[in-house]
C-alpha positions as CSV (number, residue, x, y, z in Angstrom):
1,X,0.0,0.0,0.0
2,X,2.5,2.2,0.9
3,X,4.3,1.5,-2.4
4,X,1.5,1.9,-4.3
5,X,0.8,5.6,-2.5
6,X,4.6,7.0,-3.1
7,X,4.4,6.0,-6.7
8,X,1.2,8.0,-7.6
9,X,2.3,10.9,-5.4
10,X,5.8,10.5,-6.9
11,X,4.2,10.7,-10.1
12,X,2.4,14.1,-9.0
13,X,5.8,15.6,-7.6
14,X,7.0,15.9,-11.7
15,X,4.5,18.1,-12.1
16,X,4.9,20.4,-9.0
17,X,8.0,23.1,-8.7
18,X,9.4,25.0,-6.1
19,X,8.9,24.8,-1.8
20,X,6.1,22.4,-2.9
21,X,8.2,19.9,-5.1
22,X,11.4,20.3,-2.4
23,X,9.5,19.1,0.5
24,X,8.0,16.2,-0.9
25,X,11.2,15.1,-2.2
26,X,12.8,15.5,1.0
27,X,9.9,13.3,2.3
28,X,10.9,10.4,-0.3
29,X,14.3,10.6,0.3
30,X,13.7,10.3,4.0
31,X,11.2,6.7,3.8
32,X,13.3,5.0,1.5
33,X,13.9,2.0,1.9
34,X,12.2,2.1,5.1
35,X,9.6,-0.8,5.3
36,X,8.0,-0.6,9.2
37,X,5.0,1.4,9.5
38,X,6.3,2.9,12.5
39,X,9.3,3.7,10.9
40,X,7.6,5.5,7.7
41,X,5.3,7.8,10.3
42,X,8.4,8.8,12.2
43,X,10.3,9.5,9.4
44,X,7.8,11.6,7.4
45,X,6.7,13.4,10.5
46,X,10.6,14.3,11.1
47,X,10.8,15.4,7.6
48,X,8.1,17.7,7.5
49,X,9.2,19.4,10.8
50,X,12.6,20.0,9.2
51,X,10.8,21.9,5.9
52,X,12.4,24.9,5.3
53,X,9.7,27.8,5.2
54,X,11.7,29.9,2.6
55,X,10.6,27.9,0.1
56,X,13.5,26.2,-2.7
57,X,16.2,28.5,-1.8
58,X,15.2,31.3,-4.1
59,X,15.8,34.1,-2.2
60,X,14.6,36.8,-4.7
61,X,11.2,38.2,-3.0
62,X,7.8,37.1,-4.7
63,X,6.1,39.4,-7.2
64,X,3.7,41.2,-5.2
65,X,0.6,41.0,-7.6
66,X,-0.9,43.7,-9.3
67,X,-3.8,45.7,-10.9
68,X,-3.1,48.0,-13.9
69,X,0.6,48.0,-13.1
70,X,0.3,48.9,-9.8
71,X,0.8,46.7,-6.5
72,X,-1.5,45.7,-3.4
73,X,-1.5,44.1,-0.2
74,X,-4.7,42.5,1.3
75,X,-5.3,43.4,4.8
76,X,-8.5,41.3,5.5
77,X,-11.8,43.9,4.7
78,X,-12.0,42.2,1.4
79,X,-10.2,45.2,0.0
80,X,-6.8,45.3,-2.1
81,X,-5.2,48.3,-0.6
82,X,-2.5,49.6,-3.5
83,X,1.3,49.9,-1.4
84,X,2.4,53.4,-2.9
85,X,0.3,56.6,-2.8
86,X,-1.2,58.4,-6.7
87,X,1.8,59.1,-8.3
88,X,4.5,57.6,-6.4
89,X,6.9,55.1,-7.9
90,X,7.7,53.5,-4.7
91,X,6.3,53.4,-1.1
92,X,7.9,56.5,0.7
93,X,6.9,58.7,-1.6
94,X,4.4,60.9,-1.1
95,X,3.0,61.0,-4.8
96,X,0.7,63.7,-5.8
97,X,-2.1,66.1,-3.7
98,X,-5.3,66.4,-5.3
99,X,-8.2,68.6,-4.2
100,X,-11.6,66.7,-3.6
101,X,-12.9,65.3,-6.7
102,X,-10.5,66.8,-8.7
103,X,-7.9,64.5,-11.1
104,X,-5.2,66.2,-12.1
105,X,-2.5,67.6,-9.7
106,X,-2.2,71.5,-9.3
107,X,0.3,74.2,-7.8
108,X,-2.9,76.2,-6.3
109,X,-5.3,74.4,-3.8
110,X,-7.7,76.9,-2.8
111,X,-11.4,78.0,-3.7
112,X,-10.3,80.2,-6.3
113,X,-9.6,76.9,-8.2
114,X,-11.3,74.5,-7.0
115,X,-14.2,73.0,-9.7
116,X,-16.8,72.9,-7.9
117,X,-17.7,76.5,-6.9
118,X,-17.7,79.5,-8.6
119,X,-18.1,82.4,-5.3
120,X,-15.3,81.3,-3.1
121,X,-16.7,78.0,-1.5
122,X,-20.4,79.6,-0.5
123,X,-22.4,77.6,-2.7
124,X,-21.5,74.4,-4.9
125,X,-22.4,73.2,-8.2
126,X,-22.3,69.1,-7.7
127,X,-21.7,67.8,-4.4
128,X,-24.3,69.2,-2.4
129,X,-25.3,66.2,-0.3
130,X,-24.1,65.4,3.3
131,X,-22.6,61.9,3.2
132,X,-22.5,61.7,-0.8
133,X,-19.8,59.6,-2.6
134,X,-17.9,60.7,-5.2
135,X,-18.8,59.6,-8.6
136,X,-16.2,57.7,-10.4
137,X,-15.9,60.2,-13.0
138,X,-14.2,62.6,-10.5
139,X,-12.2,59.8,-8.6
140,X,-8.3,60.3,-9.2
141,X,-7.4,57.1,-8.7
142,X,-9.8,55.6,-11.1
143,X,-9.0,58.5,-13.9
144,X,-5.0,57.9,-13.5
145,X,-4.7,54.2,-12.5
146,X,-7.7,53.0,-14.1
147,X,-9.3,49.7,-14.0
148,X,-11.6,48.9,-10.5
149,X,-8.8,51.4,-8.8
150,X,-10.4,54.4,-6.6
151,X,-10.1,56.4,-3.3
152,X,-11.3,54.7,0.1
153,X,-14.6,55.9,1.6
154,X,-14.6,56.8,5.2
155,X,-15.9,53.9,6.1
156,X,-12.8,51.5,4.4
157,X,-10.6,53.9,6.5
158,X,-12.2,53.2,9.5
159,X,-12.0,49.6,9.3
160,X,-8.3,50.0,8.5
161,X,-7.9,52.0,11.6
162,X,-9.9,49.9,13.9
163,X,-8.5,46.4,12.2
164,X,-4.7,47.1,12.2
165,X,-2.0,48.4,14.1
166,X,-0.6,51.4,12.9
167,X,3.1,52.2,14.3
168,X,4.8,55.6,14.2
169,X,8.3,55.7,12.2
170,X,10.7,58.3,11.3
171,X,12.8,56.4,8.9
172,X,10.9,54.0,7.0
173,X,13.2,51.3,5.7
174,X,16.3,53.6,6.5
175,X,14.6,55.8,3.7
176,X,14.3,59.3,6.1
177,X,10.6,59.3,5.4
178,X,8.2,59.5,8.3
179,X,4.9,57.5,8.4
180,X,3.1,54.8,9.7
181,X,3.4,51.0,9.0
182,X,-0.2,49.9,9.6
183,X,0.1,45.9,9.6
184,X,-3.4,43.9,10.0
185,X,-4.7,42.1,12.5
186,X,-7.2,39.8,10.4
187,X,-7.0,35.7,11.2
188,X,-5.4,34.6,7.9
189,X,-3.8,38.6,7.0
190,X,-2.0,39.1,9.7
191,X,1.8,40.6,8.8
192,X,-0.2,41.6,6.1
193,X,1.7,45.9,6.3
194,X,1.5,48.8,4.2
195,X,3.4,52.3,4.8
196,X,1.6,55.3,4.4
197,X,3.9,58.5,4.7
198,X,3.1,61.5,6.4
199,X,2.7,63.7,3.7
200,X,0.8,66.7,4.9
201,X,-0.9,68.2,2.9
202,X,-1.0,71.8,0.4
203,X,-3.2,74.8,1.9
204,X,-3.1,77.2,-1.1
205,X,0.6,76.8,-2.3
206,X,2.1,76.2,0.9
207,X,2.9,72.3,2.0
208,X,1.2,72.1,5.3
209,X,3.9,70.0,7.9
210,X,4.5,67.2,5.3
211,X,6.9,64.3,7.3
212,X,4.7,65.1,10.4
213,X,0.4,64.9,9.8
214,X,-1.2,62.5,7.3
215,X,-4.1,63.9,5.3
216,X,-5.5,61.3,3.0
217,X,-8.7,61.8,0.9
218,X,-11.8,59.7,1.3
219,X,-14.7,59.7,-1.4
220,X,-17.2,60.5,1.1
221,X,-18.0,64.0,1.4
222,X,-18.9,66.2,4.5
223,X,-20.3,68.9,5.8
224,X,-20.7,72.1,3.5
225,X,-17.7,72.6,1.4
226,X,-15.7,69.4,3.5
227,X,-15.0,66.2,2.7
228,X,-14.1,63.5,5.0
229,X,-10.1,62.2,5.4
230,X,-7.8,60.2,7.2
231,X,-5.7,61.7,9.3
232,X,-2.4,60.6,11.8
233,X,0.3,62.5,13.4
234,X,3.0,60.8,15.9
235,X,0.3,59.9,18.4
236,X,-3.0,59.8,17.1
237,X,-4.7,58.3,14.0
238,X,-8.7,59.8,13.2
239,X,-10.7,60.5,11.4
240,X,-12.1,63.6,9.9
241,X,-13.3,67.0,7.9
242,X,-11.6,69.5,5.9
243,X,-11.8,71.6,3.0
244,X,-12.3,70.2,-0.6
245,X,-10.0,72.6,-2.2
246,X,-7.2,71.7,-0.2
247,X,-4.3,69.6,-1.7
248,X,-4.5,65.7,-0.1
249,X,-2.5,63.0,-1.0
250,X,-4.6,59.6,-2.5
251,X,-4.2,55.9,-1.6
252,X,-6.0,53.8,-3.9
253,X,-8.2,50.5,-3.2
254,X,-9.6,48.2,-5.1
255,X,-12.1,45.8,-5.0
């Protein structure tokens, strides 16, 4: 029986490749010739302890997958949270500030430019609605990155911020960005981590303490002329309001 079981599984192994095809080989190697049941069970149960979790000795670093090009980690909400910000190339960046349904990047972020008012801020043309999402047609994410990519609502944020731990560096990676590595805490996600710099944000023309707040755009929108955002400093990570016009920095999802 026991012959007749390694020689179909053997036959199985060809096909295989990698961590999978090393550790059954290693468990072949260590029954052979072994005829005693006793023996067989202690020998395969010694061989699978002594697996190597690395895999076949690659050490290059798996492709992280990808939508359109751009990379995600899942952190357990059923969400594919992109690792780099709109218009970053890699992690620490800080990647482009948009105004609130707004997508294309600006040197101006006030209500003189804004698109959706026309006196300053006092009345508005679209988004009128407390607690209205923004339509895709006006989401950044999904104009630029395209595909199922767009910008969190306040609610996805929220479960980020209540589901993971989020922990305060000033030198991600020994990179000399500031942020927060926010690593789940999901059965079957957890070590699941993302960095999210602290990028500030642009009031106007002038940055606003970039490498010490976080302001990150949600699509929900707020109270009269807000819109809601993440937010984080060294101590604290909220939720809140702020102006539309303002310049925030994006982190795309996906569904």
């Amino acid at each position: 029986a026991i012959d007749k079981v390694t020689t179909a599984v053997d036959g199985t192994n060809t096909a295989l490749t990698g961590a999978i095809a090393k550790a059954l080989d290693d468990i072949f190697k260590a029954i052979d010739g072994l005829t005693d049941y006793s023996d067989i069970l202690e020998a395969i149960k010694e061989a699978i302890e002594n697996i190597e979790i690395s895999g076949d000795g690659d050490d290059t670093e798996p492709e992280a997958p990808e939508i359109n090009g751009h990379t995600y980690v899942e952190m357990g909400d059923g969400l594919k949270w992109a690792t780099m910000n709109l218009g970053a190339t890699k992690p620490e960046e800080y990647g482009d500030y948009f105004a609130w349904g707004e997508t294309a990047s600006k040197t101006n972020y006030s209500w003189a430019t804004y698109f959706d008012t026309s006196d300053g801020g006092s009345t508005f043309n679209k988004y009128t609605v407390f607690e209205s999402v923004l339509d895709l047609t006006d989401d950044a994410a999904r104009k630029i990155w395209k595909g199922t990519w767009r910008i969190p609502k306040d609610e996805e944020w929220t479960w980020l911020r209540k589901n993971c731990t989020w922990t305060w560096t000033d030198n991600y990676n020994g990179t000399g960005v500031a942020g927060r590595v926010v690593k789940s805490n999901v059965e079957g996600y957890k070590g699941n981590t993302i960095f999210i710099p602290a990028a500030g944000r642009i009031e106007g023309t002038t940055p606003y303490k970039p490498g010490v707040y976080a302001n990150y755009w949600s699509s929900t929108c707020d109270t009269k002329g807000c819109a809601k955002y993440m937010d984080f400093g060294g101590t604290i990570v909220t939720e809140y309001y702020i102006d539309r016009c303002f310049g925030l920095t994006i982190r795309p999802v996906s569904d």
